[in-house]
C-alpha positions in Angstrom: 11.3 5.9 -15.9 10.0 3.7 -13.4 7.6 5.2 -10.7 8.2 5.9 -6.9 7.3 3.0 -4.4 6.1 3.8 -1.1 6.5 0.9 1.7 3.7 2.1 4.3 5.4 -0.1 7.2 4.7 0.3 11.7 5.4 -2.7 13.7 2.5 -2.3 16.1 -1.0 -3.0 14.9 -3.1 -0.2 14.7 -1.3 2.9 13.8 -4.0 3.6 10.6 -1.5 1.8 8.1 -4.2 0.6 5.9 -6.0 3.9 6.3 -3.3 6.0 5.4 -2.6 3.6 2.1 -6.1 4.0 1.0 -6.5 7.6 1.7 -2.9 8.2 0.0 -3.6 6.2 -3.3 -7.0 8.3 -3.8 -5.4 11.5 -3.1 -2.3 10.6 -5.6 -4.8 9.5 -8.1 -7.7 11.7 -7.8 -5.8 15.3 -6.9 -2.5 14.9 -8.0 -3.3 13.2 -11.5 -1.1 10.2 -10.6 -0.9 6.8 -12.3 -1.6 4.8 -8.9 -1.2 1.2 -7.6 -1.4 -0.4 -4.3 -0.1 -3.3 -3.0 -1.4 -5.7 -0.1 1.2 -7.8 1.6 -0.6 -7.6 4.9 -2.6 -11.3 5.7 -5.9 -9.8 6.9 -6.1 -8.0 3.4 -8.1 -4.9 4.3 -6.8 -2.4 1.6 -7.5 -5.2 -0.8 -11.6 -5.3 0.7 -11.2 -1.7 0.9 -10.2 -1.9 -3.0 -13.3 -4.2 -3.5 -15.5 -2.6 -2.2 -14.6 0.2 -4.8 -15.3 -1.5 -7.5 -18.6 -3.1 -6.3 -19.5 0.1 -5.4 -19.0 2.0 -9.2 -19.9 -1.0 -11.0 -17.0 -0.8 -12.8 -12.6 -1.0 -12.7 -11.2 1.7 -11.5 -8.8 2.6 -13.7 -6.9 5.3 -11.9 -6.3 2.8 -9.5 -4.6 -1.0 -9.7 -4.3 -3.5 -6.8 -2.0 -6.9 -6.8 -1.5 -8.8 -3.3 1.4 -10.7 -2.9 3.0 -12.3 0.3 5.5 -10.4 2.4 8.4 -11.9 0.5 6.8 -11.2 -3.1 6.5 -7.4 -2.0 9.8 -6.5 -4.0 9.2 -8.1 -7.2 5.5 -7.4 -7.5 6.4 -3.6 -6.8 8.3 -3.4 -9.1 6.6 -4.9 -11.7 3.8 -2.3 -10.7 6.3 0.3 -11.2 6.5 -0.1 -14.6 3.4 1.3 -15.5 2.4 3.5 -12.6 3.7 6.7 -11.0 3.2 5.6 -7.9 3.4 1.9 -5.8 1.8 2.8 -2.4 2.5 -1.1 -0.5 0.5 -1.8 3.1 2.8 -4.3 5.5 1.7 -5.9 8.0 2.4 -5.4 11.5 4.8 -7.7 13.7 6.4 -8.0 10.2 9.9 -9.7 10.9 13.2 -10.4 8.7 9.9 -11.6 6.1 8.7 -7.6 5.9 12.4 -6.5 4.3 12.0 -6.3 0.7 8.9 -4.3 1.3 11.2 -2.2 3.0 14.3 -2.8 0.6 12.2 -2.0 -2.6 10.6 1.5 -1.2 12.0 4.6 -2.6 10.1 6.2 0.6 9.5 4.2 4.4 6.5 6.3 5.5 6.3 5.1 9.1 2.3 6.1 10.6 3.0 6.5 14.6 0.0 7.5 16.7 1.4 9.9 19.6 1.9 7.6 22.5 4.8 6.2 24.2 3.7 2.5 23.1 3.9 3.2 19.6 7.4 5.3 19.5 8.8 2.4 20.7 7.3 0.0 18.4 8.6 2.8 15.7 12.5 2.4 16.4 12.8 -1.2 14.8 11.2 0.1 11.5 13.2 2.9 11.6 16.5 0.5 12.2 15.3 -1.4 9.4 15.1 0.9 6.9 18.1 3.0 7.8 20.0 -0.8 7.8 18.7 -0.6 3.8 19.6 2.9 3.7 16.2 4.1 3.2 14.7 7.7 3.5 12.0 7.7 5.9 9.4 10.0 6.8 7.1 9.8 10.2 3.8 10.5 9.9 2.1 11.5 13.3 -1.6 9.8 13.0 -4.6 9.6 15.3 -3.5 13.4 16.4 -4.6 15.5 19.3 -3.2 18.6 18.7 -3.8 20.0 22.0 -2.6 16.9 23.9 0.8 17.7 25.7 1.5 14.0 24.8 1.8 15.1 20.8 4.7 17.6 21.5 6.6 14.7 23.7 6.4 12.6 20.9 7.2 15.3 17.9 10.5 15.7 20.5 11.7 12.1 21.0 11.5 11.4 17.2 13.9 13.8 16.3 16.2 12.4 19.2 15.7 9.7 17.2 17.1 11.2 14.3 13.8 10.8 12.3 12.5 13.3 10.1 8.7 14.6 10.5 6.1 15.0 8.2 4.8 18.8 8.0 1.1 17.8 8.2 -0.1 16.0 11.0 -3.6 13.5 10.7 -6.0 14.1 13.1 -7.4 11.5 15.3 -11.0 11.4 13.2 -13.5 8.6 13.1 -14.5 10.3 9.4 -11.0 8.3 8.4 -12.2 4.8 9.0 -16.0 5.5 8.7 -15.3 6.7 4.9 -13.8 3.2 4.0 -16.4 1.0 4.4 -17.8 1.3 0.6 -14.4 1.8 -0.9 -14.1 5.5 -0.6 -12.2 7.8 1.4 -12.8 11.3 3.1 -11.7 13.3 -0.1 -14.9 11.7 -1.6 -17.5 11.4 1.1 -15.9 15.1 2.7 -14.2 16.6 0.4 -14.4 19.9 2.0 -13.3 18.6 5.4 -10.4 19.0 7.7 -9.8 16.0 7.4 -9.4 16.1 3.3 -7.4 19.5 3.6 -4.8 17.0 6.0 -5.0 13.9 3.3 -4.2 16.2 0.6 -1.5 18.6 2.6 0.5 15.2 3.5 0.2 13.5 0.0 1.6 16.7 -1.7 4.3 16.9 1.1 5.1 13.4 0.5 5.2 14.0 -3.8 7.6 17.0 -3.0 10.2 14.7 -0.8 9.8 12.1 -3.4 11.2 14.9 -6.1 13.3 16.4 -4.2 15.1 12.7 -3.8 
């Protein structure tokens, strides 16, 4: 049985994309004993550094972990082909992505769609959203770069489901511990494993391995 492909996709530049990827494929791997590859169609290729950095940093492959690159429009034939062998594809697009971006999106057994809580971004959510649903893909919004307290949050949480959208559960603080962990190839489950932000990494990637059975 082939494994589950996740298609990490937001048209506006920084909504944590990349972040997300990386912190998802470690917590796939490392606490739910996953067979895990990513995939970099993104130009700028920071999961792939990210990736890179992870393997100068051990000395060695990782071999919980695989990486390919391909171009936006190789996305659906190198996931697949990753699929093969791994329980789960975890693929970073790039933002802006156009009519190029579909078979990212046409491949994904799961659109998780990373929208920071401000008017801005739930705008730059809906064509992401109309793609996917146009492929008649599940998606599932994750709310990243969270204030919890901010009014703004609840605002948000309420126009998505007028939207029609459904919600992730667990919410991802807005921590600098997120980006700061990346920069030798680790993420926060390794450098904090104890911290809030670990408990959120590893609430969302079990939330997202129970939608992924349940579909």
């Amino acid at each position: 049985m082939a494994g589950k492909i996740i298609t990490v996709a937001q048209q506006k530049g920084g909504s944590g994309k990349t972040t997300i990827a990386a912190h998802l494929a470690v917590a796939f791997s490392n606490l739910l004993g996953r067979q895990t590859a990513i995939l970099d169609t993104d130009p700028q290729g920071s999961l792939g550094r990210w990736f890179m950095a992870r393997l100068e940093r051990t000395g060695e492959p990782d071999s919980d972990i695989d990486l390919r690159t391909a171009s936006a429009w190789g996305a659906r034939y190198e996931a697949q082909n990753l699929a093969k062998n791994n329980d789960i594809v975890i693929v970073d697009t790039p933002p802006k992505m156009g009519i190029d971006g579909r078979p990212a999106i046409e491949t994904a057994d799961l659109v998780l769609i990373p929208v920071a809580p401000s008017p801005v971004d739930l705008w730059a959510t809906e064509p992401t959203i109309d793609m996917a649903r146009a492929e008649k893909k599940r998606t599932l919004i994750v709310l990243n770069k969270v204030n919890s307290r901010a009014r703004i949050t609840g605002e948000i949480v309420a126009a998505l489901k007028k939207l029609g959208t459904i919600s992730a559960d667990t919410m991802i603080g807005n921590r600098v511990t997120f980006a700061s962990s990346m920069g030798d190839g680790r993420t926060v489950l390794e450098t904090q494993a104890r911290s809030v932000a670990a408990r959120e990494i590893s609430a969302l990637a079990r939330e997202i391995a129970d939608a992924l059975n349940a579909g």
